[in-house]
Each structure stands twice: as C-alpha cells, then as structure tokens.
C-alpha positions as CSV (number, residue, x, y, z in Angstrom):
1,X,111.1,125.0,142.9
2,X,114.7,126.2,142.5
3,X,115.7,123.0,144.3
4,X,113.6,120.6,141.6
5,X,115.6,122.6,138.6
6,X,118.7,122.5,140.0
7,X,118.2,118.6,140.4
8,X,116.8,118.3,136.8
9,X,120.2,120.3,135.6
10,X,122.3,117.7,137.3
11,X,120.3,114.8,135.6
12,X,120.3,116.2,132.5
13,X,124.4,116.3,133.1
14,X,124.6,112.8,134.0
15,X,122.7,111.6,130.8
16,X,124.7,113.6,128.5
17,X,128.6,112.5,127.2
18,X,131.1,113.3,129.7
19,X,133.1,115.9,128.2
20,X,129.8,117.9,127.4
21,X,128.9,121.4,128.4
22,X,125.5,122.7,129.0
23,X,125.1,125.8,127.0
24,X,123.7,129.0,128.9
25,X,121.8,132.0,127.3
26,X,122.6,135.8,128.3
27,X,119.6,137.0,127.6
28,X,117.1,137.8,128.8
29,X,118.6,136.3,131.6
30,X,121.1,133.8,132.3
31,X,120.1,130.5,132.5
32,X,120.7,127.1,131.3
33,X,119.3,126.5,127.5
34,X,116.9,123.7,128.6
35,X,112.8,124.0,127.8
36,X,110.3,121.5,129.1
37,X,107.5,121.4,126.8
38,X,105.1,119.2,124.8
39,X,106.8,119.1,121.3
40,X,104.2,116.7,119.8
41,X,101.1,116.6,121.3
42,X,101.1,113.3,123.0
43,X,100.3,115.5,127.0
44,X,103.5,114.9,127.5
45,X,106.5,116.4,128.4
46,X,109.8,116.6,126.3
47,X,112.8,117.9,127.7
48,X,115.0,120.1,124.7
49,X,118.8,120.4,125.6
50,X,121.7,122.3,124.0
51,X,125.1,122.2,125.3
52,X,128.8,122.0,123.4
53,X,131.2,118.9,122.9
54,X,134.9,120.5,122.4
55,X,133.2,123.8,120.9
56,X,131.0,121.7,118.6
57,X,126.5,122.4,119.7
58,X,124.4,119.8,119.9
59,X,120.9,119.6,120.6
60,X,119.1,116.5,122.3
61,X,115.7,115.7,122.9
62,X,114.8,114.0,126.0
63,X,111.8,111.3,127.2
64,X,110.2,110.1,130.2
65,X,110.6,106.2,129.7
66,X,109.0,104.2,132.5
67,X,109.6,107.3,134.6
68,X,113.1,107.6,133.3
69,X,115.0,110.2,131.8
70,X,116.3,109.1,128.2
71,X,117.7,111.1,125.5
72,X,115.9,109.6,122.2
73,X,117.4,111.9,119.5
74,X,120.3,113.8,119.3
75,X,121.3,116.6,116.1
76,X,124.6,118.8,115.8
77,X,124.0,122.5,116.0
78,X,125.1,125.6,113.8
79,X,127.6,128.3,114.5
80,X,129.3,129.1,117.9
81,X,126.6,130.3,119.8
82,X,122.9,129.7,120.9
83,X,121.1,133.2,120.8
84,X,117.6,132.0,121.0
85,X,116.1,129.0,122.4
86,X,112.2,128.6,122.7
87,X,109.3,126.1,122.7
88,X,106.3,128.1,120.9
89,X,103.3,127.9,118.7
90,X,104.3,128.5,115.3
91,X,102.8,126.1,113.0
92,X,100.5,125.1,115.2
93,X,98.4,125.9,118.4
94,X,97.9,122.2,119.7
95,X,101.9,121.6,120.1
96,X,105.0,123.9,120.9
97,X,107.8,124.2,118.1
98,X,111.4,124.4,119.0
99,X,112.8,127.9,117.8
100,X,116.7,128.2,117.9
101,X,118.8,131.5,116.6
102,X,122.3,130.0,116.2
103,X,125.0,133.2,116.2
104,X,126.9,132.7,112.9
105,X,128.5,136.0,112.6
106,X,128.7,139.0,115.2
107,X,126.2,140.4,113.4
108,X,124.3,137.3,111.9
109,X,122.5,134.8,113.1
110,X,120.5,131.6,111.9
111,X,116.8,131.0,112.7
112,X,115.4,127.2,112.5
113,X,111.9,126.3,113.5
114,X,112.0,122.5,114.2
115,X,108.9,120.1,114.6
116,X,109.7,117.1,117.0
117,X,108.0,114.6,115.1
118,X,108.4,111.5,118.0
119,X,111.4,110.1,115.7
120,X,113.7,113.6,114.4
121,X,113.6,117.4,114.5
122,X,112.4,118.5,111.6
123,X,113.3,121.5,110.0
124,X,110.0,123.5,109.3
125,X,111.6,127.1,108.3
126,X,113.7,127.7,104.7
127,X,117.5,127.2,105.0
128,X,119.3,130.3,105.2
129,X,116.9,132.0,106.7
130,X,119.5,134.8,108.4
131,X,118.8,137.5,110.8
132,X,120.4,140.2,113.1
133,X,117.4,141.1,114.8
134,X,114.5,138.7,115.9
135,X,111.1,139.7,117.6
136,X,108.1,137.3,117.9
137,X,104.7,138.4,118.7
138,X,101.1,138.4,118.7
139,X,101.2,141.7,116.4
140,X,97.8,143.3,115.7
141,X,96.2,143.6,112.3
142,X,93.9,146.0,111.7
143,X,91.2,143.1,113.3
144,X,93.3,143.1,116.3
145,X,95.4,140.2,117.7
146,X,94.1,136.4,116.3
147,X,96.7,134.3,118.7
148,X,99.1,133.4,115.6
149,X,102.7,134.5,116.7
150,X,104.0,137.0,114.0
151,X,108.2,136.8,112.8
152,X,109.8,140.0,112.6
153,X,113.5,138.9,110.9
154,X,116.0,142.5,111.2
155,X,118.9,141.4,108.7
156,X,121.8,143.8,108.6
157,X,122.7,145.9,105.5
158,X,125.1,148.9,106.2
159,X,125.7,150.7,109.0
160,X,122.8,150.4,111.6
161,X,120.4,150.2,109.0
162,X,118.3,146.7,108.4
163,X,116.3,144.6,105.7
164,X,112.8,144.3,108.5
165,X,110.1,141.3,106.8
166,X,107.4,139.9,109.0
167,X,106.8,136.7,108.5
168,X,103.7,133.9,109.9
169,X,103.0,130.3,109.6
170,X,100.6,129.7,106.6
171,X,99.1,125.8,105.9
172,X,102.7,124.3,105.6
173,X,105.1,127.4,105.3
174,X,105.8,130.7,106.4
175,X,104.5,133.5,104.4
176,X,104.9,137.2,104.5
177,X,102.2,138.8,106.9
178,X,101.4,142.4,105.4
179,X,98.5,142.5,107.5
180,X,100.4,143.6,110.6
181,X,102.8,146.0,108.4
182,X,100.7,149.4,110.0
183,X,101.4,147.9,113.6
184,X,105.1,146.8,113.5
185,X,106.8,149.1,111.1
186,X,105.8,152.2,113.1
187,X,108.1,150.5,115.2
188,X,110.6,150.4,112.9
189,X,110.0,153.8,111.9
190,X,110.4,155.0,115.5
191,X,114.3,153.4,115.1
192,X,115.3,155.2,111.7
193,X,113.5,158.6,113.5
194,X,116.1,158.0,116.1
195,X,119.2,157.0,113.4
196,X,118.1,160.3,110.6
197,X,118.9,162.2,114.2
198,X,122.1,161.1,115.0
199,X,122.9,161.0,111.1
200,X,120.7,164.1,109.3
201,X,122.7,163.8,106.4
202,X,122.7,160.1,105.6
203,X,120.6,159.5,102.5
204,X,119.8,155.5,103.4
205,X,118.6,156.0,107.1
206,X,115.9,158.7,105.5
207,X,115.1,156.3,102.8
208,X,114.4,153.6,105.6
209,X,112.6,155.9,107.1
210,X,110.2,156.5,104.4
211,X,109.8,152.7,103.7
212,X,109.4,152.0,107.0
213,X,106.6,155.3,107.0
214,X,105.0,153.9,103.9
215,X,104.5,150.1,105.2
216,X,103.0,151.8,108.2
217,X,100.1,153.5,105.9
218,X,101.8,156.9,107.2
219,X,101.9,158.0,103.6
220,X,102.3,162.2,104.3
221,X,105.3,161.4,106.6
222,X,106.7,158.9,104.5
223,X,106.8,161.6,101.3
224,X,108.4,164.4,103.4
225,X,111.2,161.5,104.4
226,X,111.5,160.7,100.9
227,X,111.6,164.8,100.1
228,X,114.7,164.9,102.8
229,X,116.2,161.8,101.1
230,X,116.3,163.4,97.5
231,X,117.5,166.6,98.8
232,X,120.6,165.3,100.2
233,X,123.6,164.0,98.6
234,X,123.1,160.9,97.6
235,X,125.9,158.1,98.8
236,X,124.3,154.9,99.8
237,X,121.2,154.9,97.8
238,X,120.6,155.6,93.8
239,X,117.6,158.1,93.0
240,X,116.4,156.0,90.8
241,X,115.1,153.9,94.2
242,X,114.4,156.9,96.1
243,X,112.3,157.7,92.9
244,X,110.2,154.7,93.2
245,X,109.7,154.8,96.9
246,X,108.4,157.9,95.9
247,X,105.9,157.2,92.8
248,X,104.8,154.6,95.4
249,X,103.9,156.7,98.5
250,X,102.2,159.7,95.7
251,X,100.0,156.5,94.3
252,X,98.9,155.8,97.9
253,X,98.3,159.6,98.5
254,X,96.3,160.0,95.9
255,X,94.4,156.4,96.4
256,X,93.6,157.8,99.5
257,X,92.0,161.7,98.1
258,X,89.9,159.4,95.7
259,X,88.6,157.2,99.0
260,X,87.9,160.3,100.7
C-alpha cells in the first residue's frame, strides 16, 4: 500500500511543471496534499493536487484517460499556505466537494468549497468567507445526527476570543444551522470557561461566555456570566451590549417559567 502511494507521488511529479513543488500539510499529519476521490459522480476517480510554482499554489485536477494519468484543469491558489485540504459531502451526498483553507494571515485563513463540475472548479461557498478556526462535523440537533456535515467558522476578534457561526449546505447555499447551536456552543462555552479562568477580570471573555451559554439554551449560566460581565470594569465591551445579551437571556428565562 505504502509502495502504490509512493508510486502515485512520483507520477503525480512527473506530470506536473518541472520547477513545481508538491505541497505537504502538518496536520493532522504530515503528508502530501493529494485526495483521490469522485468529485462528480461519474464512479470515478479524480485525483486533487496542490503544490507551489516559485512560492505561487496551484491546484490541479487529475483524470484517468485510457488508463492514463492527465491533468485536465489547473487554477492558481490563495495565500502562502494550504491549511486544509479535503474531499467531503457538502452540497451533496452523491459526490465529494473539494474543501481548501488557504492561510492568509497567521491568524486568518480562507475557506473555499469547490464543485468539480467535469470542465472547472467551481466556487460553491461566498468569497471572503475568512476563519481562524475550522471544525466540520455531523453535529447533533436536538433530532440527533441527519448525515449533513455542519461548518463551524472560529474568526478571530481580540485577544483569544472569536466570532463562532455554524454554517450547513441549504438547496444552493450555505445557511446558518441554529439547530445544532445547543450541541456545539457548549463547546465553545467550555473554551471561554477555560479563558474567564486565566483572565477573571476581562469583561469580553465573560461576555463570550454568556453568548456562547445562551446559544447553548443554558440560560441560568449564561445570566450569572452576564452578572460577572456587568460587575467588572468594562474595557472591551460597551454595557449597552452586555445589556442586551442580557434582556435576551431574561426573555428566554422567563419563556421558559411560562413553558413550565
């Protein structure tokens, strides 16, 4: 098996220009950014590639022609580094999607969701669609898991604290997927429980925590978070916002009594 991937490496090498590089991911692990997958849904394989031409990424698509290897399309790349590089079923469940992160920053990164359409990749996601965080998931509703992969975009804002929106494929676009809010932002309230530890005094990482509390239905954490927030000396973040986080987590408290 190693022996067959090792060969395919070395054709891959031979088919591209001279002076190009393959590109390697870090992480998880280090290996050579090359998927085999069926972009389109024809049952068969295409073969994705990324790899640098005098510091300049490219991505090519590969074909088996009459049991050849042939690169069929070619497209430059963003940035100066490939972060993440995946075939999976965003948009659809009958054929994989390529996903690329492309490092802009050292604490930004792009995220593009292509469609090989048998001619071009096509760019399914919005432009500028930025992140410094990434996680993509089967993440539970209250129903439990359907089999649509959920986004979870982490964009920096100050600090260590981050703008966190979930995102899923809808008809022809991604849309925002409150329906997993309860499952993943405990998650991210687990983060700001660890950041309002190592910074008791900061006004923003409580008032992420509260968000982040409030998004995960845990309404009577989320207003003593809020509480903390207001009682501090405010820096980062106005009290008229801590305010409204606030009116908003009472409304859902008292939503709730009536329920019950």
């Amino acid at each position: 098996m190693k022996e067959d991937y090792k060969n395919l490496i070395e054709k891959i090498k031979s088919l591209l220009p001279a002076s190009a590089e393959l590109i390697y991911l870090t992480y998880p692990k280090k290996e050579a950014a090359i998927i085999m997958a069926d972009f389109d849904g024809d049952d068969a394989v295409e073969l994705a590639v990324a790899y640098n031409i005098k510091n300049t990424p490219y991505i090519s698509i590969l074909k088996e022609i009459k049991c050849q290897w042939q690169i069929v399309y070619t497209a430059q790349g963003k940035g100066y580094n490939l972060l993440y590089f995946k075939a999976l079923n965003i948009s659809s469940d009958k054929y994989k999607d390529l996903v690329l992160g492309w490092q802009l920053e050292a604490q930004r990164a792009l995220l593009i969701i292509c469609q090989w359409t048998g001619t071009e990749l096509k760019e399914l996601s919005p432009p500028n669609l930025y992140y410094s965080k990434l996680d993509i998931e089967d993440m539970p509703s209250h129903k439990g898991c359907d089999g649509i992969l959920e986004i979870a975009i982490w964009t920096k804002l100050y600090g260590k604290a981050y703008r966190t929106e979930i995102y899923r494929w809808h008809k022809d676009r991604l849309m925002v997927a409150t329906d997993v809010y309860p499952y993943y932002f405990k998650k991210v309230a687990r983060y700001y429980q660890a950041m309002v530890k190592q910074h008791p005094n900061t006004d923003f990482y409580w008032y992420q925590l509260s968000e982040a509390q409030f998004k995960a239905g845990q309404y009577d954490k989320a207003l003593k978070s809020i509480n903390t927030a207001l009682s501090l000396y405010m820096i980062y973040t106005s009290k008229e916002k801590l305010m409204n986080l606030k009116k908003l987590i009472l409304s859902k408290i008292k939503s709730k009594e009536i329920t019950f």
